[in-house]
C-alpha positions as CSV (number, residue, x, y, z in Angstrom):
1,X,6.0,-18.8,-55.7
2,X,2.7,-17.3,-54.2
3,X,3.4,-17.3,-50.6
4,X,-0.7,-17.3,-49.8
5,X,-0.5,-20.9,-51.7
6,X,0.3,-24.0,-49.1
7,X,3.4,-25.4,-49.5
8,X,4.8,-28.0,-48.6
9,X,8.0,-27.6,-47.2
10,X,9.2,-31.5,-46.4
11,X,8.7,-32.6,-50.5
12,X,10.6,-29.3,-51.4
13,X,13.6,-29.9,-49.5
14,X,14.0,-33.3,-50.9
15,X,12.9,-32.3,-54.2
16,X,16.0,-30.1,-53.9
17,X,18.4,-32.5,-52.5
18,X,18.9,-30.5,-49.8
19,X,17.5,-33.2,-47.3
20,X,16.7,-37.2,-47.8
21,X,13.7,-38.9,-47.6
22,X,14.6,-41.0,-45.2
23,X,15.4,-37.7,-42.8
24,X,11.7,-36.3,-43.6
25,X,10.3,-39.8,-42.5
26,X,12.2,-39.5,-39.4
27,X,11.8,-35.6,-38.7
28,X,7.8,-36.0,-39.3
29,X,7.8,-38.9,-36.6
30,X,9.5,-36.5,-34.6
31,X,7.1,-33.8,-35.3
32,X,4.1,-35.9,-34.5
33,X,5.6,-36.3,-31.1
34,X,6.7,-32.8,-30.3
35,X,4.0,-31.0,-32.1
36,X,7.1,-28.8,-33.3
37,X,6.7,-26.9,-36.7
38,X,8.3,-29.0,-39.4
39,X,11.3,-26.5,-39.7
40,X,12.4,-26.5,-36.2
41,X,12.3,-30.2,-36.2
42,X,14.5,-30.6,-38.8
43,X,16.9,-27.8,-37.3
44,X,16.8,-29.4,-34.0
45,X,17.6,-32.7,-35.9
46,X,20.7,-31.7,-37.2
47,X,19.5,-32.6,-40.9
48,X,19.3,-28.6,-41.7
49,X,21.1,-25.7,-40.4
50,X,18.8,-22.8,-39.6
51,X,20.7,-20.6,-42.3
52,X,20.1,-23.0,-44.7
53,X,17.0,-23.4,-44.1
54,X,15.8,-19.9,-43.9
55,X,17.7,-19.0,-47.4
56,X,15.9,-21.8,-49.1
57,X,12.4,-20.1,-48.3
58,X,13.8,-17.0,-49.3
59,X,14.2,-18.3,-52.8
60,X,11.8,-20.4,-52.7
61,X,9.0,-18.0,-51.5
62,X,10.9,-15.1,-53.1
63,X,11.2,-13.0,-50.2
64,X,14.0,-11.3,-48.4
65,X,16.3,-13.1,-46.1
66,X,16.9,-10.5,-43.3
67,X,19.2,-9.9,-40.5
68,X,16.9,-8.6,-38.0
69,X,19.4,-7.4,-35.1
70,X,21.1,-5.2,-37.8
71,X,17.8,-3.5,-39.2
72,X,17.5,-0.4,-38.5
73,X,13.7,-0.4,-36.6
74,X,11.7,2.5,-35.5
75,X,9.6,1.8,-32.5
76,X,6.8,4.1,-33.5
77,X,6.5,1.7,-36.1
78,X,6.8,-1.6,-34.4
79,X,3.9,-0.5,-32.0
80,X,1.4,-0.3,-34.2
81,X,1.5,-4.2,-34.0
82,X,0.5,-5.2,-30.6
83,X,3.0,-6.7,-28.4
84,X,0.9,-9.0,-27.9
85,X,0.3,-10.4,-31.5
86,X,3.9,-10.2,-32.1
87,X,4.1,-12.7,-29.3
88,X,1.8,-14.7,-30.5
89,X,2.9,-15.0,-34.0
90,X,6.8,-14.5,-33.6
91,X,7.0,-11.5,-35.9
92,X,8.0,-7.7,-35.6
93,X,6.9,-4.7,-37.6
94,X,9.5,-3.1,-39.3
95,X,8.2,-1.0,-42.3
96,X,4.8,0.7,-42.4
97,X,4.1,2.1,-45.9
98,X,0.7,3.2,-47.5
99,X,-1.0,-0.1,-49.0
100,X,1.2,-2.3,-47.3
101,X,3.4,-3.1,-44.1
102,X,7.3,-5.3,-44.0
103,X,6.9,-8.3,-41.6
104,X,9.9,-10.0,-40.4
105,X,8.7,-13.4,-39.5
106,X,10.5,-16.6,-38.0
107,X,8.2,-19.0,-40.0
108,X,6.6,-17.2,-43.5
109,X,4.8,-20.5,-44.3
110,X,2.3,-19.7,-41.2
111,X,-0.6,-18.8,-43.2
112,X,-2.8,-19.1,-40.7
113,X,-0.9,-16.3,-38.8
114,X,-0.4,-14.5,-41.9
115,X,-4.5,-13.8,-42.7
116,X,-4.8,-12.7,-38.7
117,X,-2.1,-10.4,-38.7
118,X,-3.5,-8.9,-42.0
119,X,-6.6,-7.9,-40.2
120,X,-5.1,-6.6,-37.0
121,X,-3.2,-4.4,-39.7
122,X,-5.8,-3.9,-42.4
123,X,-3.0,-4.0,-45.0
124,X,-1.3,-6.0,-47.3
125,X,2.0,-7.9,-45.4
126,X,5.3,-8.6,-47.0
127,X,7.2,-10.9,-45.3
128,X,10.7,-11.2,-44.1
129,X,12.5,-14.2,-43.3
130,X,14.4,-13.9,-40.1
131,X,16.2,-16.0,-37.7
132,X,14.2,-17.0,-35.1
133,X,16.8,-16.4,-31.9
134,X,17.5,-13.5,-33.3
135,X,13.6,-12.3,-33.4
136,X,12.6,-13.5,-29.8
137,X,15.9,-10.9,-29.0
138,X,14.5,-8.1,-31.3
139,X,10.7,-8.3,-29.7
140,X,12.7,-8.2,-26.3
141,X,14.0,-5.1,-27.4
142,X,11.2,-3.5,-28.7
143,X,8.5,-3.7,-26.2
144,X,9.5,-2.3,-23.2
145,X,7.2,-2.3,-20.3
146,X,6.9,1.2,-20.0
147,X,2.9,2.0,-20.7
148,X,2.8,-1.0,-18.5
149,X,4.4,0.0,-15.9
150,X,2.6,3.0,-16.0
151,X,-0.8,1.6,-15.7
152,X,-0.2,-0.6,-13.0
153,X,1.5,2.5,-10.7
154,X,-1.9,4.7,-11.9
155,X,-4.1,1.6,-10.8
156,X,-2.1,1.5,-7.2
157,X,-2.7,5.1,-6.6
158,X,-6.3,4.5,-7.4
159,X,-6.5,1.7,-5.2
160,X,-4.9,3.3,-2.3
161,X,-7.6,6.5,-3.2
162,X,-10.4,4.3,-2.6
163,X,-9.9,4.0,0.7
164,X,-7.3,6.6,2.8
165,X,-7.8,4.4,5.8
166,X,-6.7,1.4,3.7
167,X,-4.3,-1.4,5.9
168,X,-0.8,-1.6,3.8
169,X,0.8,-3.8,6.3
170,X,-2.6,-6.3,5.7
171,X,-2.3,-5.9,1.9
172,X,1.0,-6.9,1.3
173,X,0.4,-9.7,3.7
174,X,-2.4,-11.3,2.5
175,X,-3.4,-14.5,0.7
176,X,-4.2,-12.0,-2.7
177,X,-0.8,-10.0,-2.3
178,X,0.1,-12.0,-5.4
179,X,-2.0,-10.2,-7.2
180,X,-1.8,-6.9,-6.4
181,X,-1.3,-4.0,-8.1
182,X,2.4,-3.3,-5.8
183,X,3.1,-6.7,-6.9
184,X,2.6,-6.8,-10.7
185,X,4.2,-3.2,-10.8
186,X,7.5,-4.9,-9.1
187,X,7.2,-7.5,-11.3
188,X,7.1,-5.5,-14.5
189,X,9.8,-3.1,-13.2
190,X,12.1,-6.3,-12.7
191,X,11.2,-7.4,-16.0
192,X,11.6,-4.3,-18.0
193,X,15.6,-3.4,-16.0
194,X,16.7,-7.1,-16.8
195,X,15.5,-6.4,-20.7
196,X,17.5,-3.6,-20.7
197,X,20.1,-5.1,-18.6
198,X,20.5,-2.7,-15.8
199,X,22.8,-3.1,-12.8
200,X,20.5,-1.0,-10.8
201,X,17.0,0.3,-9.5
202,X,16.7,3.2,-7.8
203,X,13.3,4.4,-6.2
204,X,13.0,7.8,-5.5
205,X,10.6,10.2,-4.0
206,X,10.7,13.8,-4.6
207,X,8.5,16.6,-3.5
208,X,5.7,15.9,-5.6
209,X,6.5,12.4,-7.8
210,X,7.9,9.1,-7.0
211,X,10.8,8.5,-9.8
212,X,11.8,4.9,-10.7
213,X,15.4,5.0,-12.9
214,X,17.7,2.6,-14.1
215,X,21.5,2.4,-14.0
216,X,22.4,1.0,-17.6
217,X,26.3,0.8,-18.6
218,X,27.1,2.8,-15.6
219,X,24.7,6.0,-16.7
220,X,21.3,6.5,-15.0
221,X,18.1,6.5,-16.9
222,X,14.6,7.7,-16.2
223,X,12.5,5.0,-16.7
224,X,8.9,6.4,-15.3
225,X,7.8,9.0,-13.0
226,X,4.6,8.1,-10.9
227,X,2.3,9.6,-7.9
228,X,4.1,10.0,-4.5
229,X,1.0,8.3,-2.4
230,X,2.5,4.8,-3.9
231,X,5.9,5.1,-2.2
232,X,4.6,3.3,1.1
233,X,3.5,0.7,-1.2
234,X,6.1,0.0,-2.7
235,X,8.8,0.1,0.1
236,X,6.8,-1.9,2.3
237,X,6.4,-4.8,0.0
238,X,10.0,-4.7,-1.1
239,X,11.3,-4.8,3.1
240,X,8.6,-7.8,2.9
241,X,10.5,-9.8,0.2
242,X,14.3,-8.8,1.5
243,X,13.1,-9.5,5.9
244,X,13.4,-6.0,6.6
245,X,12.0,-4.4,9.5
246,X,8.7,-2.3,8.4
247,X,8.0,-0.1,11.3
248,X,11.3,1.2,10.8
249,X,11.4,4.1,8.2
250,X,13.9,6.5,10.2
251,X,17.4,4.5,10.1
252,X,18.5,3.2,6.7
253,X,18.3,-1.0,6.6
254,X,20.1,-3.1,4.1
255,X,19.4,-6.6,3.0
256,X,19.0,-9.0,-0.4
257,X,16.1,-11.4,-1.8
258,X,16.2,-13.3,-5.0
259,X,13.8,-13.4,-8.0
260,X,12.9,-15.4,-11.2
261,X,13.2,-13.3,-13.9
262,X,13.1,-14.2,-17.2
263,X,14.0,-18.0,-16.5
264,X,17.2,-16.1,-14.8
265,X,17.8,-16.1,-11.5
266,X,18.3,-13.0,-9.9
267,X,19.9,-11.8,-6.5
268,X,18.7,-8.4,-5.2
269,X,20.9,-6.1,-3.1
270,X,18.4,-3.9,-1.5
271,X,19.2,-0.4,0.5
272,X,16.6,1.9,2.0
273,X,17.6,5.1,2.9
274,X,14.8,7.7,4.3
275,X,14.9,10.9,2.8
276,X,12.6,14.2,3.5
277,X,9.8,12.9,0.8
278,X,9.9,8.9,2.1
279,X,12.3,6.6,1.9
280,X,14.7,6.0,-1.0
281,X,15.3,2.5,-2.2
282,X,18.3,1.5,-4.3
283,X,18.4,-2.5,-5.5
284,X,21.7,-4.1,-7.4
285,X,20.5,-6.8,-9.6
286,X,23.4,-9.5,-10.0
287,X,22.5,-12.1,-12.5
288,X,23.7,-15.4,-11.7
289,X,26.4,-16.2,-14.5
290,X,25.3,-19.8,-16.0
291,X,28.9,-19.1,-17.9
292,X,31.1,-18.9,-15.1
293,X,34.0,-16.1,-14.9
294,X,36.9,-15.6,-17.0
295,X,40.0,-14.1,-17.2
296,X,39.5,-13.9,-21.0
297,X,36.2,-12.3,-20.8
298,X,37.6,-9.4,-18.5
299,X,39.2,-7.5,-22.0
300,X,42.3,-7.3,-20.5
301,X,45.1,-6.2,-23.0
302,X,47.0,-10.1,-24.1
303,X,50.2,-8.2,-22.3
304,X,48.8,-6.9,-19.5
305,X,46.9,-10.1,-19.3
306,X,49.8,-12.4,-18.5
307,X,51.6,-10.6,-16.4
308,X,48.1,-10.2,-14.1
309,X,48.2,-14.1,-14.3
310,X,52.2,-15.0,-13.6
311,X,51.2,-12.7,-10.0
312,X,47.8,-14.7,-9.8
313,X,50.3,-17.8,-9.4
314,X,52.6,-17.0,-7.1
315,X,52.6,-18.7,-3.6
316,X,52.2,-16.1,-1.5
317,X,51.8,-12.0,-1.2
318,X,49.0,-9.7,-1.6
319,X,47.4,-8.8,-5.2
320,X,44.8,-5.6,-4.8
321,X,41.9,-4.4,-7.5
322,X,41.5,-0.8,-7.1
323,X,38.6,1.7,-8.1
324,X,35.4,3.1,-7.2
325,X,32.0,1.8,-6.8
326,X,30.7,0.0,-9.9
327,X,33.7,-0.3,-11.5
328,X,34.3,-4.2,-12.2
329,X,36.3,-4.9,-9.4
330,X,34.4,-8.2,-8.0
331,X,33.8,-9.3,-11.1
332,X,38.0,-9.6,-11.9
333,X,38.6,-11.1,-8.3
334,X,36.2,-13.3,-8.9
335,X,37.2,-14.4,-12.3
336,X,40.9,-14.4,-10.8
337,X,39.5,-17.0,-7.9
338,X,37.8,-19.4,-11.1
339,X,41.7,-19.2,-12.4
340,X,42.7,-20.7,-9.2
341,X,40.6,-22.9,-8.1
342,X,41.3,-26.6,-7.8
343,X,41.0,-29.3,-5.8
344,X,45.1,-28.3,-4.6
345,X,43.9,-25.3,-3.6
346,X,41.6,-24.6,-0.2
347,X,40.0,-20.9,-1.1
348,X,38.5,-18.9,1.7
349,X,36.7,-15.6,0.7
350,X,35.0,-12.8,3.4
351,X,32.9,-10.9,1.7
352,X,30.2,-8.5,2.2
353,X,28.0,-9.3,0.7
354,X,29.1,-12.2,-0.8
355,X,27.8,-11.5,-4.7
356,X,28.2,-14.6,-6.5
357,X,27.8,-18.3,-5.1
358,X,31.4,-20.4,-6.7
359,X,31.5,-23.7,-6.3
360,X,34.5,-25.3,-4.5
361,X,34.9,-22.2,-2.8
362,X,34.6,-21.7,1.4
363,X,32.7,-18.3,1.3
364,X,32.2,-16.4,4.4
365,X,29.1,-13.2,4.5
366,X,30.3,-10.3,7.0
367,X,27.5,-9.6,9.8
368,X,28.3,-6.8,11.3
369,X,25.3,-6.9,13.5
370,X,26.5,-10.2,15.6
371,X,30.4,-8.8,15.5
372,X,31.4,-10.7,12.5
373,X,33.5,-8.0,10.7
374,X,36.4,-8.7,8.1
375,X,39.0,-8.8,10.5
376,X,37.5,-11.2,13.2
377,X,36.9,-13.4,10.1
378,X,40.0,-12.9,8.9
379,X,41.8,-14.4,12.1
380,X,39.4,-17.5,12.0
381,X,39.7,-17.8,7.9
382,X,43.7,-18.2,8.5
383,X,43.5,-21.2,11.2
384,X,41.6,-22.8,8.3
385,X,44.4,-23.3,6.8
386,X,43.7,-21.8,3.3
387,X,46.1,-21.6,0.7
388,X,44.2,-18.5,-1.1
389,X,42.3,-15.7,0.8
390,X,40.1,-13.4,-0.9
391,X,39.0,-10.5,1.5
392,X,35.9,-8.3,-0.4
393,X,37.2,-5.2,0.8
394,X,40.6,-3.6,2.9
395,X,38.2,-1.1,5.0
396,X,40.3,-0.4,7.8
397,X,43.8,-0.3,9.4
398,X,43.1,-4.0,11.5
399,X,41.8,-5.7,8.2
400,X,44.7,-4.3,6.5
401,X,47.3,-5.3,9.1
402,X,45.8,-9.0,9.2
403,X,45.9,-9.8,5.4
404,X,49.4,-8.0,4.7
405,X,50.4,-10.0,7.1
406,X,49.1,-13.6,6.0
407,X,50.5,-12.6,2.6
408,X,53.7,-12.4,4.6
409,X,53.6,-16.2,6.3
410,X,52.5,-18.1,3.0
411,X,48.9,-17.3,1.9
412,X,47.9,-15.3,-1.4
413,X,45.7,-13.1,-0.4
414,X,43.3,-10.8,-2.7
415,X,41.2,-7.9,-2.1
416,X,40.2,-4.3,-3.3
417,X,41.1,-1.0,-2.0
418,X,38.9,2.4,-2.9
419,X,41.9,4.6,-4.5
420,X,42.1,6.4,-7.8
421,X,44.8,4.7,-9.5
422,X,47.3,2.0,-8.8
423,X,50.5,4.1,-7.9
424,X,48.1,5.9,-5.1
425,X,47.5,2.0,-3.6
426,X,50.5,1.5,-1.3
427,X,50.3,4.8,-0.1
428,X,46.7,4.2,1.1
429,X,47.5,1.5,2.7
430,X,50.7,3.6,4.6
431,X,48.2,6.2,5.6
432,X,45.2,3.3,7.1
433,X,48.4,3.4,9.7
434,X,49.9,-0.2,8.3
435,X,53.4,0.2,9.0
436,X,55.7,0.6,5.4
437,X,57.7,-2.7,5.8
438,X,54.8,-4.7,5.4
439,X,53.6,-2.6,2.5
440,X,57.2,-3.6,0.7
441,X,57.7,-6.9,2.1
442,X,54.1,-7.8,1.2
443,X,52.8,-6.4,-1.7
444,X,53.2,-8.2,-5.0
445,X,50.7,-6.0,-7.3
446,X,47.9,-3.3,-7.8
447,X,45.6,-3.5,-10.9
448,X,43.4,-0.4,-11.3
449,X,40.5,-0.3,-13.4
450,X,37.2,1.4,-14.6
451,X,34.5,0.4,-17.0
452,X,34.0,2.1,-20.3
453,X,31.0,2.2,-22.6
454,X,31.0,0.2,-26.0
455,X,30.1,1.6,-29.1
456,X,26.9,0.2,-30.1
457,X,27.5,-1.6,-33.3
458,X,23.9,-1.3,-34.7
459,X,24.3,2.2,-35.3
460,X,28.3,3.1,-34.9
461,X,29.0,5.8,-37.5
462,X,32.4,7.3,-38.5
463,X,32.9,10.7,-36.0
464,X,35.5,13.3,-35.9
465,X,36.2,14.4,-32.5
466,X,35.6,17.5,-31.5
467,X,38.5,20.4,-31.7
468,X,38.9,20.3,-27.5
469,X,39.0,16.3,-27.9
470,X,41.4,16.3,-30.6
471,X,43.2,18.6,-27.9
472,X,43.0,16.1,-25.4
473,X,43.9,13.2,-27.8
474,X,47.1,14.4,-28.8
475,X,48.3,14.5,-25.3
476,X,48.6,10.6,-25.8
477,X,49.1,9.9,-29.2
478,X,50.5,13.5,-30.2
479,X,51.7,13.7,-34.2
480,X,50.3,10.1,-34.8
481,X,46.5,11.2,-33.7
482,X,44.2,10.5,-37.2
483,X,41.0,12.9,-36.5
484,X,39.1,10.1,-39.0
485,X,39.7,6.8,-36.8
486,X,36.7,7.5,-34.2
487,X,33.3,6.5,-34.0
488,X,29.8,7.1,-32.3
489,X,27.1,5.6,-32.1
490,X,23.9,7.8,-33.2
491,X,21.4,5.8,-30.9
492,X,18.8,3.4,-32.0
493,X,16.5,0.9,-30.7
494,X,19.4,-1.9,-29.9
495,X,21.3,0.5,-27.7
496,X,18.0,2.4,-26.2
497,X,19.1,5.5,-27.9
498,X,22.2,5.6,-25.7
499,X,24.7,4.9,-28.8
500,X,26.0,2.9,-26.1
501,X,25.9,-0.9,-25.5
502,X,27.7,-2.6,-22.6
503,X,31.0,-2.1,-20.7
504,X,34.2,-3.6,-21.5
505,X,37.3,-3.0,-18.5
506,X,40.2,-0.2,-18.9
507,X,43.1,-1.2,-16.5
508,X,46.5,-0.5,-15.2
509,X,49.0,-2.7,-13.8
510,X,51.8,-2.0,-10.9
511,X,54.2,-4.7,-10.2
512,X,56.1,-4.1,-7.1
513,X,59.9,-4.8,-7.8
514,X,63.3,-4.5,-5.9
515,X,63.3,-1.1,-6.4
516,X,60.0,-0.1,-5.7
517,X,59.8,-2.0,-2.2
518,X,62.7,0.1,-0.8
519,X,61.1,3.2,-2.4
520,X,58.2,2.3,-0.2
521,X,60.2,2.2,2.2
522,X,61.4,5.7,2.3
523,X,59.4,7.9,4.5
524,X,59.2,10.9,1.5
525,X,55.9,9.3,-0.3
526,X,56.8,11.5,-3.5
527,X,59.8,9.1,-4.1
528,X,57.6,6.1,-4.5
529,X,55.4,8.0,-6.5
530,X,57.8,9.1,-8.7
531,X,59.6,5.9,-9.1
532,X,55.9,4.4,-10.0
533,X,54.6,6.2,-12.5
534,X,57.6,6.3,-14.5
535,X,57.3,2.6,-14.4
536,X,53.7,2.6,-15.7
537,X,54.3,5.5,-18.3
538,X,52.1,4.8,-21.6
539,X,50.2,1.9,-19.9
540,X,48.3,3.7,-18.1
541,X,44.0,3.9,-17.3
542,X,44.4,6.9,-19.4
543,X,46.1,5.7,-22.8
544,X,44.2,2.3,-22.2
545,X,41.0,4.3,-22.7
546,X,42.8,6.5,-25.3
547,X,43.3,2.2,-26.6
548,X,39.9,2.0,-27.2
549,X,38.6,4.9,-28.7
550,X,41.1,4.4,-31.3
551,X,40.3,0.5,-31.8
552,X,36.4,2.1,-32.3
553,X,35.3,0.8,-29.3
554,X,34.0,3.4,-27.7
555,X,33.6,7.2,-28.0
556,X,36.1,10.0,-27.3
557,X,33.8,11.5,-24.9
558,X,33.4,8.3,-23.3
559,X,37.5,7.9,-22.7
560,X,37.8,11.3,-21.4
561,X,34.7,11.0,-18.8
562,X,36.2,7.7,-17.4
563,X,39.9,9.9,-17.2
564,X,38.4,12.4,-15.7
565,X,37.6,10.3,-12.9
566,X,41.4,9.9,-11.9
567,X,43.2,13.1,-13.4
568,X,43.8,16.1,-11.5
């Protein structure tokens, strides 16, 4: 069929059975309503399913059916078509040859679209049928907001050239402030680290540039570099939006604001720090989680898993998540507290700052400022009489001393601990000065974990590791190691070159038992130590990453940095 011919798609769907008439009556007296393309209609309907669809105009028009997220795409390529058009028309570039150019389009019967986009192009288009979720996501990809992001910081520093004398503290406060260059730069960097979906932002200003990088699967990334003179700028408007003091640039300030992003709301942890060049600005963007949290989602091993949850359900005693910054361990409290909450249950967290807003939950944020610390709170929290306690963090020997001993008079009580491994835990805990009975009497569990970077499955290749690694390997798996069951990813447009897409947890698991409480008992740490690792031998954070290298989930290279972080 020529594809520059109109067709009409409702009469060749029933001529091929593959829908009634009765169902084209009703989906074009839907369609006259919604002003929806006839396609979607009948998707949204129920009376096709998009596959279905989409493969019936690949015969039909006689033109490839594609699966766009698996396409390998070159963005020099793709930005010969202006983001802007590709908006506009729902398509994406993805071959450029001499007399003609591949178009993967959502709807290959817009011809209208098809004779504009051949004159932007001034060549010949093939099309590409593609699913149209799956194009919105690729175009997200594809266009970053880099050049943008670029122009708007060169148009502040020519603003703020203009005039040397020019009034920040007016600027940012004014009725145009909406408008402003600082403004549409913050927007656009916003925009461009939830694309890429970044945990962090961190502002910097050097000696002679201002650097803006993002924190992506745990690993930072340059994102743009820009002229110094726009630091001011940009750290006064952000204290603005987070209630921070402005005429204070000499003592570090913390505080949080929310954005819209994307139709996503976003909470902003913001810290300013000032540094010889200005002050540095560090924001952790936690998107709100329509899904919830889930014990399932966490990657836990099926084993490990159930044991986590038979300590999860015991009346009292204290559970503790152990590792280091940014390492998933509010995220696996928090999906342990979604596992326990019910109307039986009366759940008092104290948190700072408190991350995530959970329904059914009493959640308490530590101010510091008017003396409300963890273990002030912690006293109150327990004459609430809660049957669950969740304290964000066991920072000192009082906090400590206060939830050990809740977890001894009837209350579960979870929290995290800053140690390198789970044996280390109840030695921590010795040392913060908490005497060792409670330790023994109190202590159910520790589960230690880190986060690991996946493989990115668009462009995961088979990889031999490297004669060091296969070193390395064999001190877990010894004579079973198979140098050909590995994989990297080479980097592509999916991944953002990194080869690398997302995080997935690596844990370890120490249940206290009978023999372990009076080994904590005895004064000689190194008996307890002992004792513990040999109870955790071949589960432990190392052979779980050693786990997922060899299930091709992530890289060699990748299991041994995350060990490295708690080997000798």
């Amino acid at each position: 069929m020529d594809i520059t011919k109109k067709i009409r798609l409702g009469d060749l769907l029933v001529q091929n059975r593959i829908i009634t008439e009765e169902q084209l009556t009703t989906a074009l007296a839907e369609q006259k309503k919604t002003g929806r393309q006839l396609g979607r209609t009948l998707i949204n309907l129920n009376f096709i399913s998009e596959t279905e669809l989409l493969s019936f105009l690949s015969q039909q028009l006689k033109i490839p059916f594609l699966d766009i997220l698996q396409y390998p795409r070159r963005p020099e390529t793709i930005k010969l078509l202006p983001e802007t058009a590709a908006r506009r028309f729902r398509v994406l570039l993805l071959e450029n040859n001499e007399y003609d150019v591949l178009l993967a389009m959502a709807d290959p019967t817009d011809l209208m679209g098809l004779d504009e986009l051949s004159r932007i192009l001034k060549k010949n288009i093939q099309p590409a049928v593609v699913r149209e979720a799956d194009l919105l996501m690729a175009i997200d990809q594809s266009y970053r907001r880099t050049d943008e992001i670029d122009k708007l910081a060169e148009q502040l520093r020519s603003d703020m050239a203009d005039d040397d004398n020019i009034d920040l503290n007016s600027m940012l406060t004014s009725a145009e402030a909406a408008d402003a260059p600082v403004v549409r730069l913050l927007k656009s960097v916003f925009e461009d680290a939830v694309q890429v979906r970044a945990s962090d932002i961190h502002i910097e200003p050097q000696e002679h540039k201002l650097y803006i990088r993002f924190r992506i699967d745990g690993v930072l990334h340059q994102q743009t570099e820009a002229d110094l003179k726009i630091t001011t700028a940009l750290v006064l408007r952000l204290k603005l939006m987070s209630g921070l003091d402005i005429s204070e640039k000499r003592l570090p300030q913390d505080g949080r604001f929310q954005v819209k992003v994307r139709l996503q709301s976003v909470d902003v942890r913001i810290s300013t720090m000032p540094t010889i060049y200005g002050e540095s600005v560090v924001m952790r963007l936690l998107i709100q989680n329509a899904e919830g949290f889930s014990l399932e989602k966490l990657g836990m091993p099926p084993e490990l898993l159930a044991r986590f949850r038979k300590l999860l359900h015991r009346p009292d005693g204290m559970i503790l998540v152990t590792g280091p910054t940014g390492s998933g361990k509010t995220t696996t409290l928090y999906a342990a507290l979604s596992e326990l909450n019910s109307s039986a249950n009366k759940i008092i967290t104290v948190e700072d700052p408190v991350e995530y807003r959970l329904p059914g939950i009493n959640q308490v944020q530590i101010n510091e400022k008017i003396d409300l610390d963890f273990a002030r709170v912690l006293r109150s929290a327990l004459r609430q009489d809660p049957d669950i306690v969740l304290v964000g963090e066991m920072r000192d020997h009082e906090t400590a001393q206060i939830g050990l001993r809740a977890a001894m008079t009837g209350h579960l009580v979870l929290s995290t601990l800053h140690t390198n491994d789970a044996v280390s835990s109840p030695i921590r805990l010795m040392d913060m000065g908490v005497p060792r009975f409670m330790v023994a009497m109190s202590l159910l569990g520790v589960i230690a974990q880190r986060l690991v970077r996946v493989v990115c499955e668009s462009c995961a290749q088979p990889s031999i590791p490297e004669p060091f690694e296969q070193t390395w390997l064999k001190l877990e798996l010894g004579d079973t190691l198979d140098p050909q069951g590995f994989v990297r990813g080479r980097g592509c447009i999916h991944c953002n070159g990194t080869g690398y897409q997302g995080r997935v947890g690596v844990y370890e698991l120490l249940e206290m038992n009978t023999e372990l409480t009076d080994a904590a008992n005895d004064p000689d740490t190194s008996v307890f130590i002992k004792l513990a690792r040999k109870k955790i031998a071949g589960n432990t954070l190392r052979s779980s990453a050693v786990a997922m290298a060899v299930a091709k989930r992530t890289t060699v290279a990748e299991a041994m940095r995350i060990s490295n972080q708690f080997e000798d």
